[in-house]
Each structure stands twice: as C-alpha cells, then as structure tokens.
Backbone as CSV, one residue per row, in Angstrom:
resi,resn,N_x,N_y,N_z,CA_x,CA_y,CA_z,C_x,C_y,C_z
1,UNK,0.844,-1.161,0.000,0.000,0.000,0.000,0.904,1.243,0.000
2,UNK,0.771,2.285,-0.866,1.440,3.312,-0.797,0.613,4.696,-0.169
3,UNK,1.442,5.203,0.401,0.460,6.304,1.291,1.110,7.797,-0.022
4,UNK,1.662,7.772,-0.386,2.075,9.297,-1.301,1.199,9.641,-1.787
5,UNK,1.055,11.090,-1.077,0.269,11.939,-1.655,0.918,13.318,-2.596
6,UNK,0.192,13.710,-3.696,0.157,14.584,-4.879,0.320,15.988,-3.942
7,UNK,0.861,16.941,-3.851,0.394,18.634,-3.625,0.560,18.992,-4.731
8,UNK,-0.690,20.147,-5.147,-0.314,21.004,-6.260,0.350,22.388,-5.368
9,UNK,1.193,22.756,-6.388,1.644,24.018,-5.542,0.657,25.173,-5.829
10,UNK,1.396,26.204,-5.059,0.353,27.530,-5.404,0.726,28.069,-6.501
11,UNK,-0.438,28.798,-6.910,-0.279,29.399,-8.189,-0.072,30.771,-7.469
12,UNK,0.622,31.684,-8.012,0.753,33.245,-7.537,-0.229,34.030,-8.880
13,UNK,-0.978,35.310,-8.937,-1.337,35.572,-9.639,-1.138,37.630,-9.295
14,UNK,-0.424,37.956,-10.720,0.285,39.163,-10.251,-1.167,39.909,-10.539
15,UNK,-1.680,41.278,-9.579,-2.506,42.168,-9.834,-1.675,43.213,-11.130
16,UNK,-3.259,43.337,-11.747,-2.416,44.203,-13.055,-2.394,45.714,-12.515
17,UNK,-1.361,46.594,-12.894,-1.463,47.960,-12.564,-1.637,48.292,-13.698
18,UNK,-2.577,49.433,-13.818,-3.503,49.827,-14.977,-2.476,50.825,-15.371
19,UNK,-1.859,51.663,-15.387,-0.719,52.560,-15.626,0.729,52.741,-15.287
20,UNK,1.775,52.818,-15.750,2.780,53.403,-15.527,2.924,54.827,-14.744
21,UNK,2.411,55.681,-14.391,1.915,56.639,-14.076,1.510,56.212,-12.070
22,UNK,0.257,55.664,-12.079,-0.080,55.131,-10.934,0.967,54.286,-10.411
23,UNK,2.112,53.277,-11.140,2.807,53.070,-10.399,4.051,53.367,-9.578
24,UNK,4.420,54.646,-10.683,5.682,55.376,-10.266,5.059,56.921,-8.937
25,UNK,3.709,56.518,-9.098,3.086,57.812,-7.675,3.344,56.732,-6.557
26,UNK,2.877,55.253,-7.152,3.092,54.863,-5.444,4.142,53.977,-4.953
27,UNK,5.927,54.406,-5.916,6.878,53.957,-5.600,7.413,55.535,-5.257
28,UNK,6.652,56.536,-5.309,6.831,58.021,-4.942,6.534,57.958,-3.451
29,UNK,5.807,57.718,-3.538,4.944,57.662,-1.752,5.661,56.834,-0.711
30,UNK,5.606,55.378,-1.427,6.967,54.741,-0.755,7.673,55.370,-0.099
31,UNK,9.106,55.633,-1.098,10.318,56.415,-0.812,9.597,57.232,0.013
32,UNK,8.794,58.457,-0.129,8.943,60.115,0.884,8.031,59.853,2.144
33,UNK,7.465,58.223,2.552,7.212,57.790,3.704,8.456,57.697,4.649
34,UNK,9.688,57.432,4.070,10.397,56.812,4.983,11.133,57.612,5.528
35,UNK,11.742,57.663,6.487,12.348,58.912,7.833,13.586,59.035,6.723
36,UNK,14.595,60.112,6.841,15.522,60.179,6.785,16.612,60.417,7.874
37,UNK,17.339,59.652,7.712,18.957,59.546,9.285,19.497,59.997,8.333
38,UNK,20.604,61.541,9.414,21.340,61.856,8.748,22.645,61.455,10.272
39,UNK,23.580,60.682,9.978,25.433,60.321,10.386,25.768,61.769,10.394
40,UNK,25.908,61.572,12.134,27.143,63.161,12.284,28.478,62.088,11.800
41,UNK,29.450,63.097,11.351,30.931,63.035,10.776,31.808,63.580,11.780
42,UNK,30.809,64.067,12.731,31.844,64.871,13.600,32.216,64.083,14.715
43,UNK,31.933,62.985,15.030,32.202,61.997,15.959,31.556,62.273,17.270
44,UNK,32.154,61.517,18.172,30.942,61.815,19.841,32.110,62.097,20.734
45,UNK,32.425,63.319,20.862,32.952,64.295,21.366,32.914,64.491,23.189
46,UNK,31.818,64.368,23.057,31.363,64.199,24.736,31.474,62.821,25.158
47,UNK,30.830,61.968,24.398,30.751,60.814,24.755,32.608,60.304,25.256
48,UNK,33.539,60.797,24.365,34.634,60.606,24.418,35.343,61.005,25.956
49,UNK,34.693,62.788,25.743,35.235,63.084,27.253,34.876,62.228,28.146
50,UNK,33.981,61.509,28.168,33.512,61.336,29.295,34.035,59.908,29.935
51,UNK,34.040,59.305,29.082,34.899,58.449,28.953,36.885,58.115,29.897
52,UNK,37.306,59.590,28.830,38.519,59.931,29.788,38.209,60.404,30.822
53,UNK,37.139,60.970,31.481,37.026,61.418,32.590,37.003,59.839,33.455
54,UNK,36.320,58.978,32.897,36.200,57.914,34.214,37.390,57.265,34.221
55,UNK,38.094,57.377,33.148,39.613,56.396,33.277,40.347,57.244,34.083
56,UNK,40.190,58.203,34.912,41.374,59.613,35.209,41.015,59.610,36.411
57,UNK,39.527,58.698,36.977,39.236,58.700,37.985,39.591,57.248,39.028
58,UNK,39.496,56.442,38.296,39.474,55.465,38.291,41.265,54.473,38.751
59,UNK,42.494,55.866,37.754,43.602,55.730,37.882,43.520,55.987,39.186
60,UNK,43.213,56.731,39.352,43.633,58.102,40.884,43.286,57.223,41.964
C-alpha cells in the first residue's frame, strides 16, 4: 500500500497595474514615507570626554 500523496503548488497571480503613471506615484509615496537619518561626521565628542574622565578617575 502506498500512502504518497500529490500537492499542487500555489499558483501566484500578479494584480495588473492599470498605468505606468499610478505606479511610479506609489513607488513616490513609498520612498517620501520613509524617515531620513542623517550620520554626524563629527564623531561623539562628549561621549569621548567622558569616557577619559572615568579612566582619570578610576587611575587616581
């Protein structure tokens, strides 16, 4: 007796976008949803002092 069973797989079925137009507004919307981070270059300055401050204390 064989027990194997058949799956069909899924079929995917793409929605049509009716325009070129409608799709580049809502790869527009996309993008100007998302936050922008702007990287300081200037490094962490304080964070640094503070740092040498506990090693200076710590020597002592």
């Amino acid at each position: 007796m064989t027990t194997e069973t058949v799956r069909e797989t899924a079929k995917i079925y793409e929605f049509p976008i009716r325009s070129q137009r409608r799709l580049d507004d809502m790869r527009t919307r996309e993008i100007a949803g998302r936050p922008v981070i702007y990287e300081s270059c200037a490094g962490s300055w304080y964070h640094e002092d503070a740092i040498r401050e506990a090693d200076k204390t710590r020597k002592q």
